[in-house]
C-alpha positions as CSV (number, residue, x, y, z in Angstrom):
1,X,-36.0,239.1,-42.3
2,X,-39.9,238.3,-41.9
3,X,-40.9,240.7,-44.7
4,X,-44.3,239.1,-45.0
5,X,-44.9,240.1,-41.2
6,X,-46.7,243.8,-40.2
7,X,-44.5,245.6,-38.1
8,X,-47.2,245.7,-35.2
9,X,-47.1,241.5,-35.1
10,X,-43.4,241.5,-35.0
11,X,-43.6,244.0,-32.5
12,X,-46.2,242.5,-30.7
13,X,-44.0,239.5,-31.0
14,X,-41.0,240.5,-28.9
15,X,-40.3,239.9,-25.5
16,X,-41.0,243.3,-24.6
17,X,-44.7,243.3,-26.6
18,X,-45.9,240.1,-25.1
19,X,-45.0,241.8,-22.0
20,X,-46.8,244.8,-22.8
21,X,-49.9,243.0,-24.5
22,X,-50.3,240.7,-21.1
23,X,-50.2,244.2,-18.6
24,X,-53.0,245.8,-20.5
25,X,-55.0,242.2,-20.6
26,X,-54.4,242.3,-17.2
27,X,-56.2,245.4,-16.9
28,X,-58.9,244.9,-19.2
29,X,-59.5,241.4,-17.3
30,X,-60.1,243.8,-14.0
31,X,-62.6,246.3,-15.9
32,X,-64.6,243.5,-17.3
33,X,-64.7,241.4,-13.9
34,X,-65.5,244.6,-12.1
35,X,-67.9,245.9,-14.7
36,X,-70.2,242.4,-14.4
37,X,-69.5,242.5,-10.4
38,X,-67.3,239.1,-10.7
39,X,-65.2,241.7,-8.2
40,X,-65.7,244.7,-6.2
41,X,-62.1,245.3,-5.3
42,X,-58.3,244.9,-6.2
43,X,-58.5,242.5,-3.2
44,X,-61.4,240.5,-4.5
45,X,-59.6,240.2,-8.4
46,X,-56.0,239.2,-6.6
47,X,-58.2,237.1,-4.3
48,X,-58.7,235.1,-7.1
49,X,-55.7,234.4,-8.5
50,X,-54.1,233.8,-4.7
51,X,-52.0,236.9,-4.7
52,X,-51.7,239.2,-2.0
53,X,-53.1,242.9,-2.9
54,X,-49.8,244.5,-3.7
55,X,-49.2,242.1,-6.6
56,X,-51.6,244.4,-8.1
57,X,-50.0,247.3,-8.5
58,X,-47.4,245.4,-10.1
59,X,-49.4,243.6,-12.3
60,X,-50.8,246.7,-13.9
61,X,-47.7,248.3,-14.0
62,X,-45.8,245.4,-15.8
63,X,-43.5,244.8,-13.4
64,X,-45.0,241.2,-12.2
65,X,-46.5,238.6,-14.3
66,X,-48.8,235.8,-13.6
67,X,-47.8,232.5,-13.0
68,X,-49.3,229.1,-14.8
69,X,-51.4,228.2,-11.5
70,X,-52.2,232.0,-10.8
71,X,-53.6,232.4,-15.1
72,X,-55.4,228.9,-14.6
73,X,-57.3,229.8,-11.1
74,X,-58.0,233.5,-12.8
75,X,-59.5,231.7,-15.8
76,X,-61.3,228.9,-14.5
77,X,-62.6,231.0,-11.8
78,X,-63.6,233.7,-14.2
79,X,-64.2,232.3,-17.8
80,X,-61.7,234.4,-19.0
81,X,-60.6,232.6,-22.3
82,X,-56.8,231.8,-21.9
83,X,-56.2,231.9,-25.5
84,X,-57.7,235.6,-25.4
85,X,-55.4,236.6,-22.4
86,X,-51.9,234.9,-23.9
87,X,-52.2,236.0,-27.5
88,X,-54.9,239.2,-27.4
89,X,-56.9,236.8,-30.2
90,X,-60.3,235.2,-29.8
91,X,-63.2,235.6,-27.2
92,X,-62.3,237.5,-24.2
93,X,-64.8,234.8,-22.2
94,X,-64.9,231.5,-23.2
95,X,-68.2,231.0,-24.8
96,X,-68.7,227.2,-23.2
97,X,-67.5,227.5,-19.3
98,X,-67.4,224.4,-17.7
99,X,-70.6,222.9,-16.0
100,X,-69.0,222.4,-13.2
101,X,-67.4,225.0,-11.7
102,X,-67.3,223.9,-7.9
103,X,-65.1,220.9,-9.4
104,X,-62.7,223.6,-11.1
105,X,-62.4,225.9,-8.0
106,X,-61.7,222.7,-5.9
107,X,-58.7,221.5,-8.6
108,X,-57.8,225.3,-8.7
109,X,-57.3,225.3,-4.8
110,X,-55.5,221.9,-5.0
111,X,-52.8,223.4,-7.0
112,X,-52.8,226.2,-4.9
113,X,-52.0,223.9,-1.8
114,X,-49.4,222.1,-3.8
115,X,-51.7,218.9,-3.2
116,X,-52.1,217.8,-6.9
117,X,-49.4,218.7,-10.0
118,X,-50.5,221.8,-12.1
119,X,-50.2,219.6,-15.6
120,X,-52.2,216.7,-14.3
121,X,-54.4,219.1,-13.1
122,X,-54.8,220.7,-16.6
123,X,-55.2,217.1,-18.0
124,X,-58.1,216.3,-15.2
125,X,-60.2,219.3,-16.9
126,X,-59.5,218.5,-20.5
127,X,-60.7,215.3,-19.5
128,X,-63.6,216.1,-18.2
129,X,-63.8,218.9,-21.0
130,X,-63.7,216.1,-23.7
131,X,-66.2,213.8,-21.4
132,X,-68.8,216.2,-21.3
133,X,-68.4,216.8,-25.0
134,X,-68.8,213.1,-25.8
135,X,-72.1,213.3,-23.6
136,X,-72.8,216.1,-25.1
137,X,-73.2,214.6,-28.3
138,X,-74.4,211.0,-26.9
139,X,-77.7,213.2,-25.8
140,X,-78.2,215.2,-28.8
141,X,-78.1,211.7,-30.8
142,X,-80.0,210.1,-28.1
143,X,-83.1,213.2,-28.7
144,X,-82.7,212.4,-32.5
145,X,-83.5,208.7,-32.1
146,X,-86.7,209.6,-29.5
147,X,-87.5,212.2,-32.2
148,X,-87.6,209.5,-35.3
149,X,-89.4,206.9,-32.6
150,X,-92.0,209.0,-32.1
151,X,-92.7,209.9,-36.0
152,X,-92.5,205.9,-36.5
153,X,-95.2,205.4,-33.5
154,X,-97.6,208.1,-35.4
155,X,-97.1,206.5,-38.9
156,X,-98.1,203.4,-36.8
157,X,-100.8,204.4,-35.3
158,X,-101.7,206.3,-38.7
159,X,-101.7,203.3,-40.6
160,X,-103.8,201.1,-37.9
161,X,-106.3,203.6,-37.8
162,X,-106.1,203.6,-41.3
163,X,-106.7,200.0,-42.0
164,X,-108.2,199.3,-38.5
């Protein structure tokens, strides 16, 4: 039927391989945060996500799954690319984490007390995500122009001293 597809993406594509593909994320996602000290213990990673410590053992054995609000406090806790831990594809850490990860811990725990909407939560941050971009971009024009001022003020000067 889908000819043109490797028979490890269409396995990787059923149910049961997204399944499989998101359990050993899961434990690769542990390693790493353990490895650069993010975590010391299972408590610490489910900590994180707001699941009590036997989750884990489900987790890792497949037999539990995280939840929206549970992925989006792991990853904007973390850094951990979400793309990466859906899919398997990409950066396992997002290369540009927000600058401001107090405000995403305080919009993680929000959602976690059921005080603010997961989705307009998720808009929020791609909000601010697209702000800081924009002024991002506003400051690297903004050093361009004080670059080119300066070079103007020194062919200025130049050409008084010049003809001074």
């Amino acid at each position: 039927m889908f000819s043109f597809m490797g028979e490890e993406l269409i396995n990787e594509l059923t149910n049961d391989g997204i399944k499989q593909g998101l359990t050993e994320r899961i434990k690769k996602v542990y390693e790493i945060l353990r490895d650069r000290e993010v975590v010391k213990t299972l408590t610490d990673f489910t900590n994180l996500m707001g699941l009590p410590v036997q989750a884990a053992s489900q987790l890792f054995e497949g037999k539990r799954y995280l939840t929206q609000i549970q992925m989006y406090m792991l990853t904007s806790k973390t850094g951990l690319n979400l793309n990466w831990f859906l899919t398997g594809r990409g950066d396992v850490i997002q290369r540009a984490m927000t600058d401001k990860p107090e405000l995403t811990a305080q919009i993680a725990q929000a959602i976690v007390n059921k005080a603010i909407d997961p989705d307009l939560a998720v808009e929020i941050i791609d909000e601010l995500s697209y702000k800081d971009k924009v002024i991002d971009r506003q400051r690297s024009e903004a050093q361009d122009l004080s670059t080119k001022l300066i070079q103007v003020m020194e062919l200025v000067e130049r050409y008084q001293k010049a003809n001074g």
